[in-house]
Backbone atoms as SQL, in Angstrom:
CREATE TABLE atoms (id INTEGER PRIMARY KEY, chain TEXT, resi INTEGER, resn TEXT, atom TEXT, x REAL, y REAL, z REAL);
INSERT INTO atoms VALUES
  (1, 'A', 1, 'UNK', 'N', 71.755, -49.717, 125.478),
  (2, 'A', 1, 'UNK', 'CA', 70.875, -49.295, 124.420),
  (3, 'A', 1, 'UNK', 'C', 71.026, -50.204, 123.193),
  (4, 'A', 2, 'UNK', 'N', 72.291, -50.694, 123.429),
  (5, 'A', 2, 'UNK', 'CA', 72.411, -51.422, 121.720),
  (6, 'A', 2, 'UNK', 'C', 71.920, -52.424, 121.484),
  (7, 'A', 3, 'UNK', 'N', 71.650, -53.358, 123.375),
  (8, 'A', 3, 'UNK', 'CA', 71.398, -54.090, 123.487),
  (9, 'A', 3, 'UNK', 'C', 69.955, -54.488, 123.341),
  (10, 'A', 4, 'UNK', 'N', 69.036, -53.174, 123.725),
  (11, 'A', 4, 'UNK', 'CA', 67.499, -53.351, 123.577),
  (12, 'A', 4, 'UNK', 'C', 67.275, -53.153, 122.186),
  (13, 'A', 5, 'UNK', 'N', 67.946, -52.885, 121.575),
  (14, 'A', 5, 'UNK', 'CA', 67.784, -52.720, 119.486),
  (15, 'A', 5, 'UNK', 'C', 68.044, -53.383, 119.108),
  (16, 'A', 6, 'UNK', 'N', 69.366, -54.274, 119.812),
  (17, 'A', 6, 'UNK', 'CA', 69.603, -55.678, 119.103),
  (18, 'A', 6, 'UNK', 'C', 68.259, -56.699, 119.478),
  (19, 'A', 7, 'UNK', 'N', 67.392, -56.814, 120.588),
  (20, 'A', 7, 'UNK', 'CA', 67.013, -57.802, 120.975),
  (21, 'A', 7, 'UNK', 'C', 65.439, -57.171, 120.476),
  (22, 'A', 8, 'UNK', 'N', 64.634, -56.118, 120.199),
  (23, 'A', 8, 'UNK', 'CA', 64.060, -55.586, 119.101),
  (24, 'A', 8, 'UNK', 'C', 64.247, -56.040, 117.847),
  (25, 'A', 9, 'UNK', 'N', 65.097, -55.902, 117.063),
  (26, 'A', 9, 'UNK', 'CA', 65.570, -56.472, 115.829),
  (27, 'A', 9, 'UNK', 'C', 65.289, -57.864, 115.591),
  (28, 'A', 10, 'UNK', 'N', 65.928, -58.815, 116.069),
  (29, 'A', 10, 'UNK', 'CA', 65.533, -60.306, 116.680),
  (30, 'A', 10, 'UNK', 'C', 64.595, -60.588, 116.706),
  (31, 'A', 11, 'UNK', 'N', 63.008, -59.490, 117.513),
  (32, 'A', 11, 'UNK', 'CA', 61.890, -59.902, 117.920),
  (33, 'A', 11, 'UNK', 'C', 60.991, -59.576, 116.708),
  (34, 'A', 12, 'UNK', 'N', 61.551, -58.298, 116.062),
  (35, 'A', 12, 'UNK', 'CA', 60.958, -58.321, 114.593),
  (36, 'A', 12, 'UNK', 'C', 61.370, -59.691, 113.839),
  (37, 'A', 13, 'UNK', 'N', 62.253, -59.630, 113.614),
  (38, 'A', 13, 'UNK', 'CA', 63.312, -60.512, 112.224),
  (39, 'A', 13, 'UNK', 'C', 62.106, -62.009, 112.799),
  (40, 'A', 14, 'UNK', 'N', 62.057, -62.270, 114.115),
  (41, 'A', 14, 'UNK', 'CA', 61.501, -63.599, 114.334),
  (42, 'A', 14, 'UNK', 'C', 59.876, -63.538, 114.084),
  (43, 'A', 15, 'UNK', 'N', 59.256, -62.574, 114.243),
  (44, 'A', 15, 'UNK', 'CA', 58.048, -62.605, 113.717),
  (45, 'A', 15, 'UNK', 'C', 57.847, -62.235, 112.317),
  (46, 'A', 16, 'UNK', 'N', 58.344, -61.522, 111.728),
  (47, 'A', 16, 'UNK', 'CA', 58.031, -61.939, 110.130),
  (48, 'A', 16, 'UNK', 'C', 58.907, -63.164, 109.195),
  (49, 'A', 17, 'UNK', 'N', 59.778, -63.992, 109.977),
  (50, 'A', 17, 'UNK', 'CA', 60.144, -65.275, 109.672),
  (51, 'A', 17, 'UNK', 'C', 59.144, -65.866, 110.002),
  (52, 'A', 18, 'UNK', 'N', 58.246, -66.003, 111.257),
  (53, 'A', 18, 'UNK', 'CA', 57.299, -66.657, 111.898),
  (54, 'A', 18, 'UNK', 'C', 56.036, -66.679, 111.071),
  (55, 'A', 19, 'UNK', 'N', 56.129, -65.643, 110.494),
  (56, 'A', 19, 'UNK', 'CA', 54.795, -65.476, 109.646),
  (57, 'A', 19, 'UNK', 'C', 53.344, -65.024, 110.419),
  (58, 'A', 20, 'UNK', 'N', 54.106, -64.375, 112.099),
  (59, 'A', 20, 'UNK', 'CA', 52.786, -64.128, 112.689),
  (60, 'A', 20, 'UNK', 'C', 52.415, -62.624, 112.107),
  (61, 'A', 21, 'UNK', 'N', 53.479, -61.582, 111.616),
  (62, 'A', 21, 'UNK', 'CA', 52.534, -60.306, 111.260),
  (63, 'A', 21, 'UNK', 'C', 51.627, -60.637, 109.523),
  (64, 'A', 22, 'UNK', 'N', 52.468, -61.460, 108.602),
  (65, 'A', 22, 'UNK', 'CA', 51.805, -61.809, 107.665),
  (66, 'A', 22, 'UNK', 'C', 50.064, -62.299, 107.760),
  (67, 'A', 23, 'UNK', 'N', 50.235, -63.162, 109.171),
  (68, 'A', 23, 'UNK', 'CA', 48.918, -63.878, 109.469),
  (69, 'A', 23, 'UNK', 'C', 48.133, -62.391, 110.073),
  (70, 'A', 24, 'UNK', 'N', 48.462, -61.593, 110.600),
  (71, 'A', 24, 'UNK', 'CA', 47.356, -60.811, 111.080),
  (72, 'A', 24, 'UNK', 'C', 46.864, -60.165, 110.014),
  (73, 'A', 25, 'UNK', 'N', 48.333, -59.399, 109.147),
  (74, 'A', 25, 'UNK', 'CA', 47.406, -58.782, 108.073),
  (75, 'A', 25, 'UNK', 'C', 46.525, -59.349, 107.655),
  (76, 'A', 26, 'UNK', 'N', 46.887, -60.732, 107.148),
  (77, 'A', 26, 'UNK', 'CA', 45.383, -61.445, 106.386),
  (78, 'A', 26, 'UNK', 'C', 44.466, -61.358, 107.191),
  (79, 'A', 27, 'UNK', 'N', 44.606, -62.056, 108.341),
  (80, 'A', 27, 'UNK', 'CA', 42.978, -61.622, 109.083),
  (81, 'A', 27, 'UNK', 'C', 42.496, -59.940, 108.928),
  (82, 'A', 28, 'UNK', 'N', 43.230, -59.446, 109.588),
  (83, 'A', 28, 'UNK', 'CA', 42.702, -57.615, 108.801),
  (84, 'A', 28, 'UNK', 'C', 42.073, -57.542, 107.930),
  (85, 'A', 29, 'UNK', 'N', 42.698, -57.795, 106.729),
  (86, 'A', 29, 'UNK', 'CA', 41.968, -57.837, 105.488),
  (87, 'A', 29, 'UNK', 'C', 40.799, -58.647, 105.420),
  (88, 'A', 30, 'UNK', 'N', 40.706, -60.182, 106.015),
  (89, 'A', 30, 'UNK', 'CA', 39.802, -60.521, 106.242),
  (90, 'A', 30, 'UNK', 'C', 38.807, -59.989, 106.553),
  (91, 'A', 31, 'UNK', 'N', 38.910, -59.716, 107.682),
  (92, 'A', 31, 'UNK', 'CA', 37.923, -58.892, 108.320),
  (93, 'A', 31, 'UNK', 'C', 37.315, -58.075, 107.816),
  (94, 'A', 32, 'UNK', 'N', 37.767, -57.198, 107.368),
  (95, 'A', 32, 'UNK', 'CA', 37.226, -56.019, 106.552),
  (96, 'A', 32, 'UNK', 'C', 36.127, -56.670, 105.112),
  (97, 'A', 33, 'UNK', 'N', 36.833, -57.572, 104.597),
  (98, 'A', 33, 'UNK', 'CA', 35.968, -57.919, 103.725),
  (99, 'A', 33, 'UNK', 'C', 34.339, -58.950, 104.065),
  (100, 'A', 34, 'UNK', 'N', 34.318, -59.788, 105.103),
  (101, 'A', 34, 'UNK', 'CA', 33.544, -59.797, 105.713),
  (102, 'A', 34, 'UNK', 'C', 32.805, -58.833, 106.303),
  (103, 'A', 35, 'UNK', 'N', 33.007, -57.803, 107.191),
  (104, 'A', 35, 'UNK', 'CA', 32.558, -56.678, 107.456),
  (105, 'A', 35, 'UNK', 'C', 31.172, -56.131, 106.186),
  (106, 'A', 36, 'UNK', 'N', 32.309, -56.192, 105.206),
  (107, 'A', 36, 'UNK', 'CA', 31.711, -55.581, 104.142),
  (108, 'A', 36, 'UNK', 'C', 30.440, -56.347, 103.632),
  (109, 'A', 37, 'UNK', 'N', 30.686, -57.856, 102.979),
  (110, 'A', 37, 'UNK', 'CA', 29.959, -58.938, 103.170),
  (111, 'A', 37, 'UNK', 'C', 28.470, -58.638, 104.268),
  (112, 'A', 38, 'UNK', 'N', 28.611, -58.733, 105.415),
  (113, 'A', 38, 'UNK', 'CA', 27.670, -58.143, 106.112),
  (114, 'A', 38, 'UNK', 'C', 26.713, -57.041, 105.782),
  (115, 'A', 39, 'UNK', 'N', 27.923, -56.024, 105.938),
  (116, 'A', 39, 'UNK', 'CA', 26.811, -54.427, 105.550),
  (117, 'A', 39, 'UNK', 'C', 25.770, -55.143, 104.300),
  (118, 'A', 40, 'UNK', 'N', 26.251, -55.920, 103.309),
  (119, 'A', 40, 'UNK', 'CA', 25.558, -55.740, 102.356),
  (120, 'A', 40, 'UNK', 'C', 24.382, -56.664, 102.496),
  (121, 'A', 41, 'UNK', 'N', 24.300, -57.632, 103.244),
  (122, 'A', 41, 'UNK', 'CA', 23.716, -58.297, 103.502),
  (123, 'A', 41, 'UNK', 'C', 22.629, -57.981, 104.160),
  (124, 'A', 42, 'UNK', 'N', 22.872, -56.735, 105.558),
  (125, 'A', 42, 'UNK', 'CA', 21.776, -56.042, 105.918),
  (126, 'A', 42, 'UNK', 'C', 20.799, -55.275, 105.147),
  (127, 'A', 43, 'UNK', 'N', 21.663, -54.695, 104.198),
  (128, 'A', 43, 'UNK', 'CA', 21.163, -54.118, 103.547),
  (129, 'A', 43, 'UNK', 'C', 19.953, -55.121, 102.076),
  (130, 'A', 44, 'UNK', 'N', 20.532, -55.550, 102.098),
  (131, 'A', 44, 'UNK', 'CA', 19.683, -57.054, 100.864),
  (132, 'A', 44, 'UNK', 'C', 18.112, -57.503, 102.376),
  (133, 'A', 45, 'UNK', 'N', 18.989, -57.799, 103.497),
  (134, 'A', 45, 'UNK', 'CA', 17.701, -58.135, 104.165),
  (135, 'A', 45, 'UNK', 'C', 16.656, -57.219, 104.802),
  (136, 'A', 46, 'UNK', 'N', 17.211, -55.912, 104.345),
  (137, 'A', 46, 'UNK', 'CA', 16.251, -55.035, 104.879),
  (138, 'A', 46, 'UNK', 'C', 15.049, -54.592, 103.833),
  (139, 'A', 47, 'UNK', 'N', 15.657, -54.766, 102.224),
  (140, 'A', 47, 'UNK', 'CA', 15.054, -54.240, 101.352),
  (141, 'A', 47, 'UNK', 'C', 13.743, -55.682, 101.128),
  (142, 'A', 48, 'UNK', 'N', 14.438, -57.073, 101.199),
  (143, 'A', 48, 'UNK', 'CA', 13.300, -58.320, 101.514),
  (144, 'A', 48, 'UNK', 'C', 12.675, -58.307, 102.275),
  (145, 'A', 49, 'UNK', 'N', 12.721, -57.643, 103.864),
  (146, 'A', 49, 'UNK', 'CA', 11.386, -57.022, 104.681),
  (147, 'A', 49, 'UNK', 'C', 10.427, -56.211, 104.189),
  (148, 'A', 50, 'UNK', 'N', 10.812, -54.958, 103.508),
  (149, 'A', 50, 'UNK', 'CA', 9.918, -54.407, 102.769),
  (150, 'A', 50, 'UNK', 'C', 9.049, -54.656, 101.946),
  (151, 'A', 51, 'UNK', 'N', 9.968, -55.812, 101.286),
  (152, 'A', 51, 'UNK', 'CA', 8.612, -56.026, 100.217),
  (153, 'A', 51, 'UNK', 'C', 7.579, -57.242, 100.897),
  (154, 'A', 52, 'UNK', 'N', 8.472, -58.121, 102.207),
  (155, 'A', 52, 'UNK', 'CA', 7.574, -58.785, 102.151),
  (156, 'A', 52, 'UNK', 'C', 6.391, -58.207, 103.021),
  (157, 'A', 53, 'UNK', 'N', 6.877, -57.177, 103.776),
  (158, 'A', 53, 'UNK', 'CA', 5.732, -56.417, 104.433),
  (159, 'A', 53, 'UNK', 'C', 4.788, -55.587, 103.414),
  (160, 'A', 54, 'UNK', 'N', 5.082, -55.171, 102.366),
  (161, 'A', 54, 'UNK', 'CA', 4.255, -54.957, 101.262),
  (162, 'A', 54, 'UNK', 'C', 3.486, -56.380, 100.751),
  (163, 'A', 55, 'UNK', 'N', 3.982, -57.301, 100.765),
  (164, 'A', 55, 'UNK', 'CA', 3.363, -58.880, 100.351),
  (165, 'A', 55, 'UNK', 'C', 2.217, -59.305, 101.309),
  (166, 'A', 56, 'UNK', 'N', 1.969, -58.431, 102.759),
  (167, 'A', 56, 'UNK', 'CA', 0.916, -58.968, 103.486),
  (168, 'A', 56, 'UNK', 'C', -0.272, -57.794, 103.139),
  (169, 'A', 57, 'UNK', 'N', -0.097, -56.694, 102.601),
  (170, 'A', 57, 'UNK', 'CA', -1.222, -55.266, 102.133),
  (171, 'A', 57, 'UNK', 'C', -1.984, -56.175, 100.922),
  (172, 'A', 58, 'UNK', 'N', -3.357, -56.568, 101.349),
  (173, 'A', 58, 'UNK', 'CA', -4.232, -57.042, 100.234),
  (174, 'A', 58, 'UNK', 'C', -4.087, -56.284, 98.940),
  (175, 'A', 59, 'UNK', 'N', -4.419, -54.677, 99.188),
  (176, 'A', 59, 'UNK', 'CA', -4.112, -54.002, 97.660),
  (177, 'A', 59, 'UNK', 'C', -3.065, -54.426, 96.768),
  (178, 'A', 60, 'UNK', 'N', -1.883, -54.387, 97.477),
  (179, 'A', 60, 'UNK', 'CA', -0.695, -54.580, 97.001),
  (180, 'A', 60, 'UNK', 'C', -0.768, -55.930, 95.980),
  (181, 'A', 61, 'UNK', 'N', -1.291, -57.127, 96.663),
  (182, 'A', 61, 'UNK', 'CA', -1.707, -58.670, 96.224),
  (183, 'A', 61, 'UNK', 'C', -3.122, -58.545, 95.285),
  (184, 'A', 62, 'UNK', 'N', -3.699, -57.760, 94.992),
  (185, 'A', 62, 'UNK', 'CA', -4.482, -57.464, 94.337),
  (186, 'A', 62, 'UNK', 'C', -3.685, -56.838, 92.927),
  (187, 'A', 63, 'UNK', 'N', -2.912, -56.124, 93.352),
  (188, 'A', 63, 'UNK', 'CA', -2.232, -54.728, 91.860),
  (189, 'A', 63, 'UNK', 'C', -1.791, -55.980, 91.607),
  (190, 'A', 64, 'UNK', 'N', -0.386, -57.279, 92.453),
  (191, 'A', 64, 'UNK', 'CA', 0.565, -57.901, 91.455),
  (192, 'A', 64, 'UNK', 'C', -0.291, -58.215, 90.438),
  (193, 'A', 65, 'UNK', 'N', -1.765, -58.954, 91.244),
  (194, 'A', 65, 'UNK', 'CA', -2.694, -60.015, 90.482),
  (195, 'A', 65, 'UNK', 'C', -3.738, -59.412, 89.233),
  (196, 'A', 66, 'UNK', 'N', -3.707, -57.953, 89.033),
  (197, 'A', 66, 'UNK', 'CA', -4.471, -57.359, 88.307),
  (198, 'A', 66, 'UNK', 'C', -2.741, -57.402, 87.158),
  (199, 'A', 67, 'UNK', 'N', -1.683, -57.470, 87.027),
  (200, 'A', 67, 'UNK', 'CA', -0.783, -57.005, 86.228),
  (201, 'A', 67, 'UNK', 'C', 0.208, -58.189, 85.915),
  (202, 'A', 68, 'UNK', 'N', 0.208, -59.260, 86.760),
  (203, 'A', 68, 'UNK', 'CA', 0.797, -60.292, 86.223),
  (204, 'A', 68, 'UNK', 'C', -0.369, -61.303, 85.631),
  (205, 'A', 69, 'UNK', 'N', -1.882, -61.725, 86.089),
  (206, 'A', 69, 'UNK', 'CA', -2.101, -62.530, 85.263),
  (207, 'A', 69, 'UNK', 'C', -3.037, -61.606, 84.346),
  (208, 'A', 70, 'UNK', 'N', -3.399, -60.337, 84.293),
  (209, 'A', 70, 'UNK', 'CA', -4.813, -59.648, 83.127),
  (210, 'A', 70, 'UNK', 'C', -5.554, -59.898, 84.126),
  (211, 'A', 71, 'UNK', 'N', -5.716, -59.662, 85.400),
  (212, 'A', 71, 'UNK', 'CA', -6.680, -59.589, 86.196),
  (213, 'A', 71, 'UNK', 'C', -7.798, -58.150, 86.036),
  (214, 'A', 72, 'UNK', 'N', -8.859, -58.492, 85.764),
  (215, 'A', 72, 'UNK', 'CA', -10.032, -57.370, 86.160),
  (216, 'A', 72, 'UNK', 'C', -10.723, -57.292, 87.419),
  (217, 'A', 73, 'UNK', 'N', -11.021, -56.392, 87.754),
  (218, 'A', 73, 'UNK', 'CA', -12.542, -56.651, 89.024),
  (219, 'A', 73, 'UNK', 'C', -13.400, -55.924, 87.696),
  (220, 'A', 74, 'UNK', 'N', -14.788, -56.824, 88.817),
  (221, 'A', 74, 'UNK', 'CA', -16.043, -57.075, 88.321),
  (222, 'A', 74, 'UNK', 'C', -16.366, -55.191, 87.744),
  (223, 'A', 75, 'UNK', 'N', -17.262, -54.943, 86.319),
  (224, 'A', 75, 'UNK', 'CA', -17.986, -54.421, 85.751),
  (225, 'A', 75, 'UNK', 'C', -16.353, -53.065, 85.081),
  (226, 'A', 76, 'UNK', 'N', -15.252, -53.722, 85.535),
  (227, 'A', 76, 'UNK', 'CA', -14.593, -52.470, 84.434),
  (228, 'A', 76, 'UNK', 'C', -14.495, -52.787, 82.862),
  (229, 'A', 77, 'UNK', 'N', -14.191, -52.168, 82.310),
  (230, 'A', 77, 'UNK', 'CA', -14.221, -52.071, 80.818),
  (231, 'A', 77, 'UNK', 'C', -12.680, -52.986, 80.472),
  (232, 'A', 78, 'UNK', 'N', -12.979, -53.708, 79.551),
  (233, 'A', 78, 'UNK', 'CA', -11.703, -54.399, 78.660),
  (234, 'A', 78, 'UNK', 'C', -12.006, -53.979, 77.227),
  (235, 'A', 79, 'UNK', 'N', -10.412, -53.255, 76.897),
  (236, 'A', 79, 'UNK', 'CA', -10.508, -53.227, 75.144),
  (237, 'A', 79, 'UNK', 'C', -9.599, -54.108, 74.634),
  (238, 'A', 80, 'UNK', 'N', -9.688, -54.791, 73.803),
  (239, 'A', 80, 'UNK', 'CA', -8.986, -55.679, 73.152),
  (240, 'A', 80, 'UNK', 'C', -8.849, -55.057, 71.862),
  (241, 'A', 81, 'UNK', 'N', -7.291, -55.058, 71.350),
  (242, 'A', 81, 'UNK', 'CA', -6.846, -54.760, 70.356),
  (243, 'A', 81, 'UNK', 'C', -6.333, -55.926, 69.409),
  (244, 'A', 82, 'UNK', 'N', -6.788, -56.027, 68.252),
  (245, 'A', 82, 'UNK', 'CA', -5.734, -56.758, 67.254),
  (246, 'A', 82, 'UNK', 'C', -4.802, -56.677, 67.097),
  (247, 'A', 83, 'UNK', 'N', -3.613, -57.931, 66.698),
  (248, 'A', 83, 'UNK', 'CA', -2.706, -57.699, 66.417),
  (249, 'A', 83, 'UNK', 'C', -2.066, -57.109, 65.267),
  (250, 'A', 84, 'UNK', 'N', -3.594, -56.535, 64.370),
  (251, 'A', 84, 'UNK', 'CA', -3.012, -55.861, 62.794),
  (252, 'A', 84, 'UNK', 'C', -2.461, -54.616, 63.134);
Protein backbone atom coordinates (compact mmCIF):
# COMPACT_ATOMS: atom_id res chain seq x y z
CA UNK A 1 0.00 0.00 0.00
CA UNK A 2 2.77 2.43 0.79
CA UNK A 3 4.11 1.58 -2.17
CA UNK A 4 1.10 2.58 -4.55
CA UNK A 5 1.02 6.19 -2.51
CA UNK A 6 4.48 6.52 -2.85
CA UNK A 7 4.41 5.96 -6.64
CA UNK A 8 0.95 8.23 -6.76
CA UNK A 9 2.77 10.97 -5.04
CA UNK A 10 5.68 10.89 -7.67
CA UNK A 11 3.02 10.79 -10.48
CA UNK A 12 1.40 13.90 -9.02
CA UNK A 13 4.71 15.77 -7.80
CA UNK A 14 5.86 14.93 -11.70
CA UNK A 15 2.97 16.40 -13.36
CA UNK A 16 2.64 19.63 -11.69
CA UNK A 17 6.59 20.00 -12.02
CA UNK A 18 5.76 19.07 -15.68
CA UNK A 19 3.40 21.73 -15.96
CA UNK A 20 0.93 19.28 -17.67
CA UNK A 21 -2.13 19.99 -15.05
CA UNK A 22 -1.21 23.85 -15.19
CA UNK A 23 -1.50 23.44 -19.15
CA UNK A 24 -4.96 21.87 -19.00
CA UNK A 25 -6.33 24.29 -16.67
CA UNK A 26 -5.43 26.98 -19.12
CA UNK A 27 -6.94 25.24 -21.91
CA UNK A 28 -10.22 24.86 -19.60
CA UNK A 29 -10.32 28.22 -19.08
CA UNK A 30 -9.62 28.68 -22.51
CA UNK A 31 -12.19 27.03 -23.62
CA UNK A 32 -14.76 28.38 -21.76
CA UNK A 33 -13.90 31.75 -22.80
CA UNK A 34 -14.07 31.00 -26.37
CA UNK A 35 -17.21 29.11 -25.82
CA UNK A 36 -18.40 32.27 -24.59
CA UNK A 37 -16.83 34.33 -27.51
CA UNK A 38 -19.04 32.15 -29.72
CA UNK A 39 -22.44 32.27 -27.91
CA UNK A 40 -22.02 35.88 -28.45
CA UNK A 41 -21.25 35.85 -31.72
CA UNK A 42 -24.35 33.79 -32.61
CA UNK A 43 -26.10 35.84 -31.05
CA UNK A 44 -24.58 39.34 -32.92
CA UNK A 45 -25.16 37.08 -36.16
CA UNK A 46 -28.53 36.30 -35.60
CA UNK A 47 -29.69 39.82 -34.72
CA UNK A 48 -27.62 40.96 -38.48
CA UNK A 49 -30.00 38.36 -40.20
CA UNK A 50 -32.85 40.13 -39.00
CA UNK A 51 -32.26 43.21 -40.00
CA UNK A 52 -30.87 42.23 -43.09
CA UNK A 53 -33.99 40.25 -43.80
CA UNK A 54 -35.87 43.40 -42.85
CA UNK A 55 -33.32 45.24 -45.52
CA UNK A 56 -34.96 43.10 -48.44
CA UNK A 57 -39.10 44.35 -47.27
CA UNK A 58 -39.49 47.38 -49.81
CA UNK A 59 -41.64 49.19 -46.99
CA UNK A 60 -39.01 48.85 -44.65
CA UNK A 61 -36.42 50.63 -47.55
CA UNK A 62 -38.98 53.04 -48.14
CA UNK A 63 -39.57 54.15 -44.01
CA UNK A 64 -35.32 54.23 -43.76
CA UNK A 65 -35.66 56.54 -47.02
CA UNK A 66 -38.71 58.64 -45.92
CA UNK A 67 -36.57 59.36 -42.33
CA UNK A 68 -33.02 59.47 -43.17
CA UNK A 69 -33.03 61.68 -46.25
CA UNK A 70 -36.85 63.99 -45.70
CA UNK A 71 -38.23 61.70 -48.09
CA UNK A 72 -42.05 62.38 -49.15
CA UNK A 73 -44.34 60.36 -51.53
CA UNK A 74 -46.16 62.18 -54.04
CA UNK A 75 -49.29 64.70 -52.93
CA UNK A 76 -48.62 64.52 -48.86
CA UNK A 77 -48.49 67.70 -47.06
CA UNK A 78 -44.98 69.35 -45.89
CA UNK A 79 -44.95 72.05 -43.08
CA UNK A 80 -41.98 73.88 -42.75
CA UNK A 81 -41.20 75.65 -39.67
CA UNK A 82 -38.77 78.56 -38.96
CA UNK A 83 -36.10 78.57 -37.06
CA UNK A 84 -37.51 81.71 -34.89
Amino acid sequence: MAVLLTCLGFAFIHLVLDGTLLRLWSLHRDQTRIQSQIDELRSQSEVLQSQIDRALDPRFIEQQARDRFDLVNEGELIFVFSGD
